[in-house]
PANU-697472 format. One record per residue (C-alpha): residue number from 0; residue in three letters; x negated, y negated, z negated. Coordinates in steps of 0.02 Angstrom, whole numbers, padded with zeros to 5 digits. Each point is the difference from the previous one (the first is absolute). Example, Ala and Ser with C-alpha at 12.3 -4.5 7.8 and 13.67 -1.06 7.14 Angstrom:
// PANU-697472
   seq   type        X        Y        Z
     0    Ala   -00615    00225   -00390
     1    Ser   -00069   -00172    00033
//
This chain:
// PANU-697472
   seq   type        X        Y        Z
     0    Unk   -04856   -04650   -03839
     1    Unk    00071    00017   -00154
     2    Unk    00170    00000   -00011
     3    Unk    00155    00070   -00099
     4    Unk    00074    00162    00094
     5    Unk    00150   -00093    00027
     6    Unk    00080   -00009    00174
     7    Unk   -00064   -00161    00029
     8    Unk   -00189    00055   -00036
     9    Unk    00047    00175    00090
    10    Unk    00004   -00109    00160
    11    Unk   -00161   -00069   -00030
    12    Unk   -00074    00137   -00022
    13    Unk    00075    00087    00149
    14    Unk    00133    00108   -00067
    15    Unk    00186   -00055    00038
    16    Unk    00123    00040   -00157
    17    Unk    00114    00115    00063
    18    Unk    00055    00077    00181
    19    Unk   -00034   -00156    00112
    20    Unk   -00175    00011    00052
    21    Unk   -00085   -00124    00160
    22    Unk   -00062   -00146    00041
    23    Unk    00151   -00101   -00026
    24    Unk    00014    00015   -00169
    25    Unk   -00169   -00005   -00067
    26    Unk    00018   -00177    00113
    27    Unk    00112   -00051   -00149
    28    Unk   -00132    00029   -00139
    29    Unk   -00047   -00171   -00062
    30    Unk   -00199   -00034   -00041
    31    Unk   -00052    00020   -00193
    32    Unk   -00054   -00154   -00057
    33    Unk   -00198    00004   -00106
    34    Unk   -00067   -00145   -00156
    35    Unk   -00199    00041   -00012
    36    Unk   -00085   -00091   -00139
    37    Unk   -00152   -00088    00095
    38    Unk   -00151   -00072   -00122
    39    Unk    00030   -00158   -00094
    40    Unk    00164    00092   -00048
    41    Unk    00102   -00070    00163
    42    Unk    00142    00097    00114
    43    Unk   -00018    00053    00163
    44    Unk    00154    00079    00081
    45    Unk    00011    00118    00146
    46    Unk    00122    00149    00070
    47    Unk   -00025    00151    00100
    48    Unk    00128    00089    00124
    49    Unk    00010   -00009    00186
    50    Unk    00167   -00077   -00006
    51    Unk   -00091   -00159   -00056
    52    Unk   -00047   -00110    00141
    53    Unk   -00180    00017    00071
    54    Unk   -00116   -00139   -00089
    55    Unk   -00190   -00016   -00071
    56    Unk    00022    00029   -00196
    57    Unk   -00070   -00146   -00118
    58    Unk   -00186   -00011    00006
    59    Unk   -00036    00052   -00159
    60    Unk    00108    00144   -00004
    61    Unk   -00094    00052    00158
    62    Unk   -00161   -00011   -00087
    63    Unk    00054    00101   -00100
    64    Unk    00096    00148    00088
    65    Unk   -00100   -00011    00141
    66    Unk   -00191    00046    00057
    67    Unk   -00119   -00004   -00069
    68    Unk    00057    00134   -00109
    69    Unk    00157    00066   -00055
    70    Unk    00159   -00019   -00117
    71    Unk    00102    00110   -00065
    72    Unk    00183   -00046   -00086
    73    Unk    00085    00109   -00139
    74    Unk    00180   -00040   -00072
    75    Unk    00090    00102   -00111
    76    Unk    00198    00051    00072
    77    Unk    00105   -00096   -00108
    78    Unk    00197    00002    00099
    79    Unk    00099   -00154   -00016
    80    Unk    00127    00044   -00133
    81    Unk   -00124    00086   -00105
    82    Unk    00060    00057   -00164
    83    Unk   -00105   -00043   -00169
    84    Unk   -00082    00170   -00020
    85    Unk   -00050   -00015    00208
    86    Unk   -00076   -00155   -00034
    87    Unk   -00101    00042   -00153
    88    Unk   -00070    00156    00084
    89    Unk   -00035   -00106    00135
    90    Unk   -00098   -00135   -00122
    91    Unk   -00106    00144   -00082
    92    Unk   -00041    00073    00183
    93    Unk   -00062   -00173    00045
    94    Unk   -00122   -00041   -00156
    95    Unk   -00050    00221    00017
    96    Unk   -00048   -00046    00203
    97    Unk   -00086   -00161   -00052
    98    Unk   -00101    00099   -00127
    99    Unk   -00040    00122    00119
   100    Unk   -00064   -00140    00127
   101    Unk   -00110   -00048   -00134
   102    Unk   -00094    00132   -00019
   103    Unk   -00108    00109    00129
   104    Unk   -00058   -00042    00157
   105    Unk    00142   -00115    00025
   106    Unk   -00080   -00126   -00107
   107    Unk   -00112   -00060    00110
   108    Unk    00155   -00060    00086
   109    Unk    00088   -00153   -00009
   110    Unk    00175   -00005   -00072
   111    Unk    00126   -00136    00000
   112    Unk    00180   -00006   -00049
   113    Unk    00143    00021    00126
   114    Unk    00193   -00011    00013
   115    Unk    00094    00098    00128
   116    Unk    00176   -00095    00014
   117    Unk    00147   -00020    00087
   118    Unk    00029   -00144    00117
   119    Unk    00120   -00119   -00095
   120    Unk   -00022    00056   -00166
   121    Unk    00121    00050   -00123
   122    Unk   -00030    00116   -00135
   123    Unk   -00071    00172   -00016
   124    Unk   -00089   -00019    00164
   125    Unk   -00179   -00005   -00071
   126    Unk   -00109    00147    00017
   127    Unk   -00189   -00046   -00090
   128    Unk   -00145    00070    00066
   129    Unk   -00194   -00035    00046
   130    Unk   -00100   -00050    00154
   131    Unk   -00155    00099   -00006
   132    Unk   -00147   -00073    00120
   133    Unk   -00148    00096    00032
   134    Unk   -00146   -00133    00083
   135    Unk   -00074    00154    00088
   136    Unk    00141    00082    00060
   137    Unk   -00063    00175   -00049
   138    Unk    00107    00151    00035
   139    Unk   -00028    00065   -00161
   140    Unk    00101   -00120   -00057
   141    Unk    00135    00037    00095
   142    Unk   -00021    00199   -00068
   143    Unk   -00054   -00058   -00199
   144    Unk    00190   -00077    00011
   145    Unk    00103    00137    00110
   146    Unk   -00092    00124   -00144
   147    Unk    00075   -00132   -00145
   148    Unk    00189    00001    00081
   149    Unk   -00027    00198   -00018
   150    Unk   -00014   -00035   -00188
   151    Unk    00180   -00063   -00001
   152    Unk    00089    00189    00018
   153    Unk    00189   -00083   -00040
   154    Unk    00079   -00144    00082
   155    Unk    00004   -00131    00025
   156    Unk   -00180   -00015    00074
   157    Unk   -00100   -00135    00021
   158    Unk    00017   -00031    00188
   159    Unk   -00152   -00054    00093
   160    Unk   -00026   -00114    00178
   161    Unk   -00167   -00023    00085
   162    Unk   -00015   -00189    00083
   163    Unk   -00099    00021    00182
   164    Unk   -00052   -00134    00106
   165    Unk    00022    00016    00188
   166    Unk   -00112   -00098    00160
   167    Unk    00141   -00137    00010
   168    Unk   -00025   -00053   -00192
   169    Unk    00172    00069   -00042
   170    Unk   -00005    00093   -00172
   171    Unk    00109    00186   -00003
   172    Unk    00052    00103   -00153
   173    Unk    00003    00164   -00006
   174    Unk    00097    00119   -00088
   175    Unk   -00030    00141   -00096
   176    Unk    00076    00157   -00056
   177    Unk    00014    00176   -00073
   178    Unk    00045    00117    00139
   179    Unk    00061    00169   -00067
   180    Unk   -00124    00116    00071
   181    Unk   -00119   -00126    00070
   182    Unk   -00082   -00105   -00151
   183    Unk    00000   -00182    00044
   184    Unk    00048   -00083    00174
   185    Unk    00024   -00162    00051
   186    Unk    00173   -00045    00035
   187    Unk    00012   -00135    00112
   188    Unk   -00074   -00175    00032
   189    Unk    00081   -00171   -00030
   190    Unk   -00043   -00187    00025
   191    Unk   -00051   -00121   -00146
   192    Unk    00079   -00170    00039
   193    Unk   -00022   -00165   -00080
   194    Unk    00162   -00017   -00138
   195    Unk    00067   -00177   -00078
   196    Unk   -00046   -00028   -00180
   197    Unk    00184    00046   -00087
   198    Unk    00053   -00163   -00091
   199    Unk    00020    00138   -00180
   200    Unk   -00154    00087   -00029
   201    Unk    00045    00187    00039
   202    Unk    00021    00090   -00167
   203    Unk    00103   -00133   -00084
   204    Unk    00178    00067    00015
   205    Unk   -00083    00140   -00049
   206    Unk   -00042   -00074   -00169
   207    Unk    00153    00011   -00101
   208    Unk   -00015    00195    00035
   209    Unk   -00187   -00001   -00023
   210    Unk   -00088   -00096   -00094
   211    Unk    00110   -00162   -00092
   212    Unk    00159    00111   -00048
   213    Unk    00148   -00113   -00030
   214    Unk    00092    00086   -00158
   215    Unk   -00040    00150   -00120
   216    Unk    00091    00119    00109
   217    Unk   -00112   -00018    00176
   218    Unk   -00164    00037   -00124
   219    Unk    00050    00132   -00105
   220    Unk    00066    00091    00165
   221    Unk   -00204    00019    00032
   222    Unk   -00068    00059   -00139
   223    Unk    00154    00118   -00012
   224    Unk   -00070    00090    00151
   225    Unk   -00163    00007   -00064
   226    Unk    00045    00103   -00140
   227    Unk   -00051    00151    00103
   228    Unk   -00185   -00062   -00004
   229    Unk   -00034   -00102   -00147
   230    Unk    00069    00048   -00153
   231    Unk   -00024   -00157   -00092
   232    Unk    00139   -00070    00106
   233    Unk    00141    00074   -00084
   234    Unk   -00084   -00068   -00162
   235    Unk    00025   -00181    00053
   236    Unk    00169    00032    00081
   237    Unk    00078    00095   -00145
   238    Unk   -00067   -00175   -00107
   239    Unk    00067   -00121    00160
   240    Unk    00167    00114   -00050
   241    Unk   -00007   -00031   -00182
   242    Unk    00025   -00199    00039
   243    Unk    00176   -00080    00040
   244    Unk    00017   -00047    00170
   245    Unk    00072   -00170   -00029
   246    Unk   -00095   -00099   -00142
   247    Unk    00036   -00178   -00048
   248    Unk   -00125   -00109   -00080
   249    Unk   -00002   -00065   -00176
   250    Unk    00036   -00187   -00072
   251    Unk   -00192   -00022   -00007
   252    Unk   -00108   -00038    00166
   253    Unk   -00109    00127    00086
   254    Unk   -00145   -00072    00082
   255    Unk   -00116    00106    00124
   256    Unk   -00170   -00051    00035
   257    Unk   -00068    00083    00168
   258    Unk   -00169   -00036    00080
   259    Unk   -00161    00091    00087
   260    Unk   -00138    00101   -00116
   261    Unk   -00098   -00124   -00083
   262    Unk    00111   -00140    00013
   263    Unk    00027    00001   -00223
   264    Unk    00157    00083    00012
   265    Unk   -00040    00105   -00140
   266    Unk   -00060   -00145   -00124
   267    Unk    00115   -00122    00050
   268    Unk    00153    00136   -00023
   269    Unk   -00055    00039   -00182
   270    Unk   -00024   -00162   -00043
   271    Unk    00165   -00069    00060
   272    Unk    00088    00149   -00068
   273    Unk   -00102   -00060   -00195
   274    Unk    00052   -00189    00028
   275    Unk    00192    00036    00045
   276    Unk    00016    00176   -00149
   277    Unk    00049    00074    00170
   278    Unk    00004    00195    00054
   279    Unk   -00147    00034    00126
   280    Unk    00045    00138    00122
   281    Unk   -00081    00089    00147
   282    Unk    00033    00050    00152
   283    Unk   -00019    00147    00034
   284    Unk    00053    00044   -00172
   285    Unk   -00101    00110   -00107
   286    Unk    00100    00139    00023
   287    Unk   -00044    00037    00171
   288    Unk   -00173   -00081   -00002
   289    Unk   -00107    00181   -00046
   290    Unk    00088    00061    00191
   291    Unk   -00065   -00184    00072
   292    Unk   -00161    00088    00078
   293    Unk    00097    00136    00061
   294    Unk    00118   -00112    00080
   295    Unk   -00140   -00110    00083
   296    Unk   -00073    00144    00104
   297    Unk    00156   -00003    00096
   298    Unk    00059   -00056    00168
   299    Unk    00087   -00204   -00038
   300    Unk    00182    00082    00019
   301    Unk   -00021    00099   -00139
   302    Unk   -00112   -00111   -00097
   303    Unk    00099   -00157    00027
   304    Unk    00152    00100   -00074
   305    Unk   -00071    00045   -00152
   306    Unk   -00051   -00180   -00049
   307    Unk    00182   -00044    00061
   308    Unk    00072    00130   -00146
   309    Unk   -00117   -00066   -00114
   310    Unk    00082   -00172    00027
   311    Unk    00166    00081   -00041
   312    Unk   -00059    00074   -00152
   313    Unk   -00057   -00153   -00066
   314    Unk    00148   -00087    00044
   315    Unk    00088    00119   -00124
   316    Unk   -00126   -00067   -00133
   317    Unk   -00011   -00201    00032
   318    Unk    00217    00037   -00016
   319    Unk   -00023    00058   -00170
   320    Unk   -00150   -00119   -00059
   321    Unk    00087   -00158    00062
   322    Unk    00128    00030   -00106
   323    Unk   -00110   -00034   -00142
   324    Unk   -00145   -00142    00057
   325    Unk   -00085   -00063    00170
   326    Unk   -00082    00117    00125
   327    Unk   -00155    00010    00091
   328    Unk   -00034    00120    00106
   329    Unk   -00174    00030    00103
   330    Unk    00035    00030    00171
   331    Unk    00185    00050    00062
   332    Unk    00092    00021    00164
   333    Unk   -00102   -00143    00117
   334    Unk   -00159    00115   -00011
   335    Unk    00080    00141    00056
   336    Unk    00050   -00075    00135
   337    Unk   -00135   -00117    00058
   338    Unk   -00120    00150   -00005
   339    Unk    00109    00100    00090
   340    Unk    00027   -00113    00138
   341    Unk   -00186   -00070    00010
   342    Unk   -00048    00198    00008
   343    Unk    00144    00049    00127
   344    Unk   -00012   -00150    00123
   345    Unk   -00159    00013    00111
   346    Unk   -00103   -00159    00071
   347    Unk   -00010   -00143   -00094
   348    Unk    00098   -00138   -00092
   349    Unk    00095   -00070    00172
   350    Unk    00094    00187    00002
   351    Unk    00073    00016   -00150
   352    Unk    00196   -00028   -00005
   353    Unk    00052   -00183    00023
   354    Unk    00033   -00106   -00175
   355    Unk    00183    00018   -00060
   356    Unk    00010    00184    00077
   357    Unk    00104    00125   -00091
   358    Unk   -00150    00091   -00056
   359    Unk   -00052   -00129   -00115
   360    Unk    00173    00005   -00094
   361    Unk    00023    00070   -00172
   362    Unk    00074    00186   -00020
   363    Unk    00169   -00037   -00004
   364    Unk    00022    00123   -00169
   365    Unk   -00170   -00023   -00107
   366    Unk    00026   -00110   -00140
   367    Unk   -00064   -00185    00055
   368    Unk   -00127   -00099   -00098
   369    Unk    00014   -00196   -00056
   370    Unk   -00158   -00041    00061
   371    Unk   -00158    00055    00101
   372    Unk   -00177   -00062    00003
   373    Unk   -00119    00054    00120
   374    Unk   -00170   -00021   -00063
   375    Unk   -00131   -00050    00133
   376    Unk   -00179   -00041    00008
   377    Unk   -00113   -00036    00118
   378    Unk   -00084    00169    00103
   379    Unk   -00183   -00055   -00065
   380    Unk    00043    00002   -00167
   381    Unk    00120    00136   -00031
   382    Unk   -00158    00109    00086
   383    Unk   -00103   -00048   -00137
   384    Unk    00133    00052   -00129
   385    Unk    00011    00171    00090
   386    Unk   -00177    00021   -00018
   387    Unk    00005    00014   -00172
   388    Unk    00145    00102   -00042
   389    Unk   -00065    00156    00045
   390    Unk    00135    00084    00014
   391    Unk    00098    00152    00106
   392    Unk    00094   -00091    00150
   393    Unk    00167    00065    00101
   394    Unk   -00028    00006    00174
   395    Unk    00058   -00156    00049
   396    Unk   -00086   -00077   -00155
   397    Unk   -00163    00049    00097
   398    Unk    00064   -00039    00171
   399    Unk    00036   -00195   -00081
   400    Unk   -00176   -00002   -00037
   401    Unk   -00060    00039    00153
   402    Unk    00125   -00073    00141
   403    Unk    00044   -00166    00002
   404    Unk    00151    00006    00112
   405    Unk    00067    00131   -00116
   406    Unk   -00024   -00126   -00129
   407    Unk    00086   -00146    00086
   408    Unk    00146    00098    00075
   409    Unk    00020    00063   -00203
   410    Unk   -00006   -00195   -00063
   411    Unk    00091   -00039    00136
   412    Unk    00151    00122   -00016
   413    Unk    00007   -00046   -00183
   414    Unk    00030   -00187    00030
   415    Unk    00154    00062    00133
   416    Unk    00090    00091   -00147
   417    Unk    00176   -00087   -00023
   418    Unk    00137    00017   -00121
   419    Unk   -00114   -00016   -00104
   420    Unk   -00149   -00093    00088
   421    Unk   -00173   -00002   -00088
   422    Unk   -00034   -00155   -00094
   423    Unk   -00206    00011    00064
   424    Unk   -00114   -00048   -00154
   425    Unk   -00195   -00050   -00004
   426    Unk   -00058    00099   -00118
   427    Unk   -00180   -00065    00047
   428    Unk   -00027   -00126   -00145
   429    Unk   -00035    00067   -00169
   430    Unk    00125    00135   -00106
   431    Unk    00053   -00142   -00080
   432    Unk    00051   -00116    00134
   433    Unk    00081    00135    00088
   434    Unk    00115    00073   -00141
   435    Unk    00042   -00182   -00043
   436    Unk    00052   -00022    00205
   437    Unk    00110    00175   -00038
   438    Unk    00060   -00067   -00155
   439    Unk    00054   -00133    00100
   440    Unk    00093    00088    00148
   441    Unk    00101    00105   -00132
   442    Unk    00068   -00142   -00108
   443    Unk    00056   -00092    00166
   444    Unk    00070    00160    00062
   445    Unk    00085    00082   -00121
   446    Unk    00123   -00106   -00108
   447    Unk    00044    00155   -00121
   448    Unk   -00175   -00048   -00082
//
């Protein structure tokens, strides 16, 4: 399957790191532990290695590696340790394969999201990939994606398992590889076991690295390596580099009001920022919104760490206004994050990180806010709002619209933010009801008024 060539994964794929080669060390190789993403957005968890002891998978992983048909799984290497520039390339491999599945003959296939992990956890142990299952088991299949890992001329490849089924309703992987000489071979067969549900959803300690980076540094480290690739990125850094790195707030509150699409956070901002003769800002700032689109099309690592800079930046600027008057400022730090890890964290709202985990704490050198409001309204009517906007949605603005655990897990990440929390607001009633409620909240939350 579709590991890192590491020494660990060079065991499971049947070639021993080093000199020592037999039986009694691959005997040491531990199984590689698997999350699938199952409809109705839940978990089911399996490994693979013949180390693992013998024992009939879960049923509805079965149904799905086994006949009828056949599955494929394809990772992409990521070692343990991985520097920032390994893990971007590895990011931008992932979303290039998933395109790839996409499109074709592999369409007709179904695709689901899967984790290949290491038993315990711990960080940088996540490789992301896809479970590809074709209903008819056609061999063309199997050749339309052998002729796609051709595609990838550099490494690291994509690496690729096939999921067989035996008489005794035991399910087998096997392996596949690039023989010098001899195009592609299978490498070896291994069992897939049933695997405990980790207590941590996988890629969490992978966050901080990933996705929810906790200080300036860890996020301009990725776009620093994409430089290479997407000019714009020096752009924002050589701005991110323009702004101290320690900024202090004013004498004069700064308020941030954070919420879904549609939920008024664009009338209820300008209208609290009129009633208090307060400075409205925007994250991200204007001076990095025109590379926004570009920004967007890329895999969350990268994405996630340009709306992390753009926090920064406008950290610099609520410094210098609050000096001067109260601030508001649409959207700040708690939507980076809560999109990030509603995006990052597969199944549904029971696997995202426990309340009061460090991922929900403030980065420990952005400038903090007096006060957050979450807007919220209910999922009927914020739909009808959308409808008549009209207007050009992100990604995961469109995903909102469409998947309602996305959705939840978003709301729900939001109301798990601490130091600060969200102060959740009904913004349901009229404009004028709910900027009076604001009103409210402010005056009993920030004494400097």
């Amino acid at each position: 399957m579709a590991f890192a060539p590491h020494p660990r994964a060079s065991l499971l794929l049947g070639r021993l790191p080093g000199p020592r080669r037999g039986a009694c060390a691959r005997a040491m190789a531990p199984p590689r532990c698997f999350a699938l993403e199952l409809p109705g957005c839940t978990l089911a968890h399996f490994a693979v290695g013949n180390d693992a002891p013998a024992a009939h998978p879960d049923p509805r992983v079965a149904a799905l590696l086994g006949p009828p048909g056949r599955s494929y799984a394809l990772c992409v290497p990521l070692a343990p340790g991985a520097g920032c520039a390994a893990r971007v390339q590895a990011a931008r491999l992932h979303q290039r394969l998933l395109d790839q599945l996409r499109r074709g003959p592999l369409q007709l296939c179904q695709l689901r999201r899967l984790l290949c992990y290491c038993p315990g956890g711990g960080a940088g142990g996540v490789q992301r990939g896809f479970l590809l299952h074709d209903p008819c088991g056609s061999p063309d299949t199997r050749g339309a994606l052998l002729a796609l890992l051709d595609t990838y001329q550099e490494a690291p490849r994509p690496r690729l398992g096939e999921f067989v089924g035996d008489p005794h309703s035991q399910v087998w992987q096997c392996l596949w590889e690039l023989r010098d000489g001899q195009g592609w071979r299978q490498v070896g067969r291994e069992r897939v076991v049933p695997a405990p549900e980790p207590t941590l959803h996988p890629v969490v300690p992978d966050l901080p690295s990933s996705a929810v980076f906790p200080d300036r540094g860890a996020a301009r480290a990725v776009l620093e390596a994409c430089t290479p690739f997407i000019p714009e990125a020096r752009a924002v850094l050589d701005l991110v580099d323009q702004c101290p790195e320690r900024v202090q707030k004013g004498k004069f509150p700064v308020i941030v009001i954070e919420g879904l699409d549609a939920t008024g956070k664009t009338t209820v901002t300008q209208s609290v920022s009129d009633s208090l003769k307060a400075v409205l800002l925007k994250s991200p700032p204007s001076c990095i919104g025109q590379w926004r689109k570009i920004f967007d099309d890329e895999p969350t690592i990268i994405r996630r760490a340009f709306y992390s800079l753009g926090n920064y930046i406008v950290a610099s600027e609520i410094a210098k206004e609050s000096m001067k008057s109260p601030v508001i400022v649409d959207r700040y730090w708690h939507s980076t994050a809560t999109y990030a890890i509603a995006t990052e964290v597969s199944g549904g709202l029971q696997h995202l990180p426990p309340a009061h985990h460090p991922i929900y704490q403030w980065p420990r050198d952005l400038l903090k806010p007096d006060l957050v409001l979450l807007l919220t309204v209910s999922p009927e009517e914020r739909m009808q709002r959308i409808e008549g906007r009209g207007m050009e949605k992100t990604r995961e603005e469109a995903e909102l619209e469409t998947n309602n655990i996305f959705r939840q897990k978003v709301e729900e990440s939001y109301q798990r933010m601490q130091n600060p929390g969200c102060h959740v607001v009904d913004a349901s009633p009229s404009r004028e009801k709910v900027l009076q409620m604001v009103l409210s909240l402010i005056q009993n939350n920030c004494k400097e008024l």
